[in-house]
Backbone as CSV, one residue per row, in Angstrom:
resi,resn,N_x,N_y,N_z,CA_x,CA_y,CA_z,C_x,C_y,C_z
1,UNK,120.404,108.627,123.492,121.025,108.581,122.201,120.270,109.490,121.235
2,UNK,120.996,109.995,120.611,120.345,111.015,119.526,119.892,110.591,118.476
3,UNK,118.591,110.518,117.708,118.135,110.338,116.690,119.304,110.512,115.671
4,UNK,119.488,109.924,114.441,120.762,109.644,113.307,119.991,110.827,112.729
5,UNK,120.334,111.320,111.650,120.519,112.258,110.646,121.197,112.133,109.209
6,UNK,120.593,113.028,108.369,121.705,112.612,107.669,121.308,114.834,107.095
7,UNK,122.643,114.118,105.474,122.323,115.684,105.447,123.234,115.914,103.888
8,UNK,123.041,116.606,103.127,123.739,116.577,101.891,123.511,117.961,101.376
9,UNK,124.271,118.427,99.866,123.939,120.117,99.511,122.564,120.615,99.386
10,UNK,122.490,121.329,100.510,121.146,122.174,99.957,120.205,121.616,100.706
11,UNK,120.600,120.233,101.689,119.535,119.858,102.680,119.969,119.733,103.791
12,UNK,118.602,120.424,104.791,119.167,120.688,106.105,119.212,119.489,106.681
13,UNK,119.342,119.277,108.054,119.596,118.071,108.770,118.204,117.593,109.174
14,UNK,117.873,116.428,109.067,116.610,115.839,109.902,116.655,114.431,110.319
15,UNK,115.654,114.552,111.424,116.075,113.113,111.815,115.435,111.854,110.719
16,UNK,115.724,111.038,110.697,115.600,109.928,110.060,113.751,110.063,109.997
17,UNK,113.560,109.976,111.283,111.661,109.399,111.101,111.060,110.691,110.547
18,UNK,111.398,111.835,110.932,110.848,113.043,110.141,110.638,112.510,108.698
19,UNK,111.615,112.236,107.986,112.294,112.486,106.658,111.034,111.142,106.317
20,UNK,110.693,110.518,107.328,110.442,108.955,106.855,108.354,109.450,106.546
21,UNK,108.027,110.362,107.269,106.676,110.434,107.352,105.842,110.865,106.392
22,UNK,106.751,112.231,105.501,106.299,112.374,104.211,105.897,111.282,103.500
23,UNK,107.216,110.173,103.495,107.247,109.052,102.384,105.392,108.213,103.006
24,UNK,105.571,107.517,104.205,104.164,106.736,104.905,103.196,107.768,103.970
25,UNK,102.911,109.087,104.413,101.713,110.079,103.877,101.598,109.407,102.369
26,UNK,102.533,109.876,101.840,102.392,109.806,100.096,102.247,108.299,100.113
27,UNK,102.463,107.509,100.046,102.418,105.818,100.275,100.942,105.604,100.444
28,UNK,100.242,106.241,101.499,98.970,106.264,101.898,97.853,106.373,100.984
29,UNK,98.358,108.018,100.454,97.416,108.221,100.052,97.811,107.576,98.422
30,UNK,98.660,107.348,97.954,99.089,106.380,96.874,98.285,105.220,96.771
31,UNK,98.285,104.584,97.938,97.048,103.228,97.975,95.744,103.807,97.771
32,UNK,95.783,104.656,98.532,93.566,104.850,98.564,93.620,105.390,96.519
33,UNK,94.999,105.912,96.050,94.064,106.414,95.024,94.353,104.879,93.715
34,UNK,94.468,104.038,94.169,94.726,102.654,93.839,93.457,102.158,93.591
35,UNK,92.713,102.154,95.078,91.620,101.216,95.192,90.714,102.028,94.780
36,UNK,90.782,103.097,94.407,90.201,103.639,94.295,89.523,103.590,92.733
37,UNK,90.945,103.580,92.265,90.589,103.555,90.611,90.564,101.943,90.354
38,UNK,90.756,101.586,90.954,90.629,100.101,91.111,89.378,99.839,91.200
39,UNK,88.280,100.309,92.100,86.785,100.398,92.093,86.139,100.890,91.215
40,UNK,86.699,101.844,90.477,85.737,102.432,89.607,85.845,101.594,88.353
41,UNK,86.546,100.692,88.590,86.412,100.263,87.033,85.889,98.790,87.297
42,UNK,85.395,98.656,88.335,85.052,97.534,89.031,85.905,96.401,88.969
43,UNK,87.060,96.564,89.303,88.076,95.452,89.208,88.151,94.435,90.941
44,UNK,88.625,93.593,90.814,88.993,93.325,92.210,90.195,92.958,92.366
45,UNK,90.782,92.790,93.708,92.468,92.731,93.581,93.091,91.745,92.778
46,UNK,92.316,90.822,93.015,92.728,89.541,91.894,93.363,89.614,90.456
47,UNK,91.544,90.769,90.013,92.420,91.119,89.016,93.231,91.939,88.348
48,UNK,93.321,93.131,89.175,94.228,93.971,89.188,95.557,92.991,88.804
49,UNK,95.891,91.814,90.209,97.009,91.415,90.439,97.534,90.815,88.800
50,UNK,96.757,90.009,88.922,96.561,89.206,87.173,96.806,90.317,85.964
51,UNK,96.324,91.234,85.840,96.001,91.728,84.681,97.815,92.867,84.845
52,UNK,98.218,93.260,86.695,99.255,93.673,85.972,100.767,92.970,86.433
53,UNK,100.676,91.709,86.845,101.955,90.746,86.650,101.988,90.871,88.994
54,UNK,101.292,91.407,89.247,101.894,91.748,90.766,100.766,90.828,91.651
55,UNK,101.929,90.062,92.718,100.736,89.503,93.653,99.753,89.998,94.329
56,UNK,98.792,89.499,94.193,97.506,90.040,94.820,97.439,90.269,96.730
57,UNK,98.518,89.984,97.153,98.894,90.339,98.274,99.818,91.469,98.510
58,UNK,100.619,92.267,97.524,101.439,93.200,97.028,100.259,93.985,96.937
59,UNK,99.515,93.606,96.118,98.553,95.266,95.752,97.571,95.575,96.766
60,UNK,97.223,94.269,98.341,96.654,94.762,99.240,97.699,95.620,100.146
61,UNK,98.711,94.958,99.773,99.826,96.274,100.528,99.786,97.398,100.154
62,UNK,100.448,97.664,99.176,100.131,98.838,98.387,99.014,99.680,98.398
63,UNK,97.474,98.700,98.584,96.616,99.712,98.992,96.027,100.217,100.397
64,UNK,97.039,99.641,101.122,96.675,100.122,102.191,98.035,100.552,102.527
65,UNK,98.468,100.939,101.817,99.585,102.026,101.613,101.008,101.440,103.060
66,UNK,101.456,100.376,102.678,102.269,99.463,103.259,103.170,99.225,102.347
67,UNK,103.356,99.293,101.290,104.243,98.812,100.464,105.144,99.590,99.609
68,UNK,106.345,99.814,99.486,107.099,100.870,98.897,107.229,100.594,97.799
69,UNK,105.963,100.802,96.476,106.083,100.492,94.749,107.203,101.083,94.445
70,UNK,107.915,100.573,93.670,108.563,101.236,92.767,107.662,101.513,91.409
71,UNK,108.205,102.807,90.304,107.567,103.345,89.737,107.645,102.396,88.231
72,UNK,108.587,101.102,88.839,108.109,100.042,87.280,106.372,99.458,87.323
73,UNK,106.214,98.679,88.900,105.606,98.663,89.810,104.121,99.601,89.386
74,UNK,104.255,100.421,89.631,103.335,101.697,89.281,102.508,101.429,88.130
75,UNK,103.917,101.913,86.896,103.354,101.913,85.989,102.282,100.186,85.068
76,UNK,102.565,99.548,85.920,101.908,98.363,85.534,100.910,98.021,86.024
77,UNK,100.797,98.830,87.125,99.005,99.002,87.948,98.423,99.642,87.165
78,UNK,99.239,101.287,86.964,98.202,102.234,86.039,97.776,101.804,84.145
79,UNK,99.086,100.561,83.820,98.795,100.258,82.671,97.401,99.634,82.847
80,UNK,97.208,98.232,83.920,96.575,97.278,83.921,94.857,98.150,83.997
81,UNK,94.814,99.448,85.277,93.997,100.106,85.697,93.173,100.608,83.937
82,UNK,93.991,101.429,83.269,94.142,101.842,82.036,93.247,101.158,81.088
83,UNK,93.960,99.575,80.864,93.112,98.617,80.119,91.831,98.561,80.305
84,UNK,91.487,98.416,81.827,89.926,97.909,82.158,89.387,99.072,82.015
85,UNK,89.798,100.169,81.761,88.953,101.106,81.994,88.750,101.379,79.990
86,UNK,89.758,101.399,79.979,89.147,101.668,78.309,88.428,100.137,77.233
87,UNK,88.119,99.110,77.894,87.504,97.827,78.281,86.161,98.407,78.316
88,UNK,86.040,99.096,79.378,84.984,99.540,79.580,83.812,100.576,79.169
89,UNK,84.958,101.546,78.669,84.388,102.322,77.523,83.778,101.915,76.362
90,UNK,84.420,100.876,76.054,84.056,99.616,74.471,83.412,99.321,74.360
91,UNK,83.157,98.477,75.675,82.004,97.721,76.049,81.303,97.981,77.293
92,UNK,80.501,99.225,77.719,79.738,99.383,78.691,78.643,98.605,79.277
93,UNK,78.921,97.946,80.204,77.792,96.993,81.078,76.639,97.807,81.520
94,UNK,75.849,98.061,80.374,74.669,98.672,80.824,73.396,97.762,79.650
95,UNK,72.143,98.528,80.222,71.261,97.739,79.613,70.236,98.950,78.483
96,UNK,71.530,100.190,78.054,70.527,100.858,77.340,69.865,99.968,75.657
97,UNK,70.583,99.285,75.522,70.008,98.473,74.588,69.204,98.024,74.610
98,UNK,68.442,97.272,75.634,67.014,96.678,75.617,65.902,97.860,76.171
99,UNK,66.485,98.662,76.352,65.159,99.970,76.642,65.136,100.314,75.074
100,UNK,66.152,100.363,74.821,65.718,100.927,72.983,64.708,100.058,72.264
101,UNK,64.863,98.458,72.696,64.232,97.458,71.342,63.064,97.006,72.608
102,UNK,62.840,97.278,73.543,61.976,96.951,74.017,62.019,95.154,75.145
């Protein structure tokens, strides 16, 4: 049996899983750059999940690039990502303050 196809103006014919591997790639690397910014702001999935409305089992999908976000989806990771990070700017967890006063 022949792999299905599809095909519309201006696009050539491909089989279904071709068409499908781009999407897995970008998905992939969509998650790593998740956890990624997800780490740097030292968050953990929890609160990622919490802070942007999505189960904390959704955003281990998502970061291991299993899960097909939609870009409402998205934007409520990168809002939530966003917050902690400018959180963090505000209030930096460091200890240059007591090297100053001793």
């Amino acid at each position: 049996m022949r792999p299905r196809t599809f095909s519309g103006p201006g696009i050539r014919m491909l089989p279904r899983q071709a068409a499908s591997e781009p999407a897995g790639e970008f998905l992939a690397l969509l998650g790593e750059r998740v956890r990624e910014m997800r780490a740097l702001c030292g968050m953990s999935r929890r609160q990622l999940a919490a802070k942007s409305g999505i189960s904390e089992r959704y955003v281990a999908q998502i970061e291991a690039g299993r899960g097909n976000v939609s870009i409402v989806l998205l934007l409520r990771i990168a809002y939530a990502i966003r917050c902690a990070q400018d959180a963090e700017a505000a209030f930096p967890n460091d200890d240059s303050h007591d090297r100053i006063t001793g």
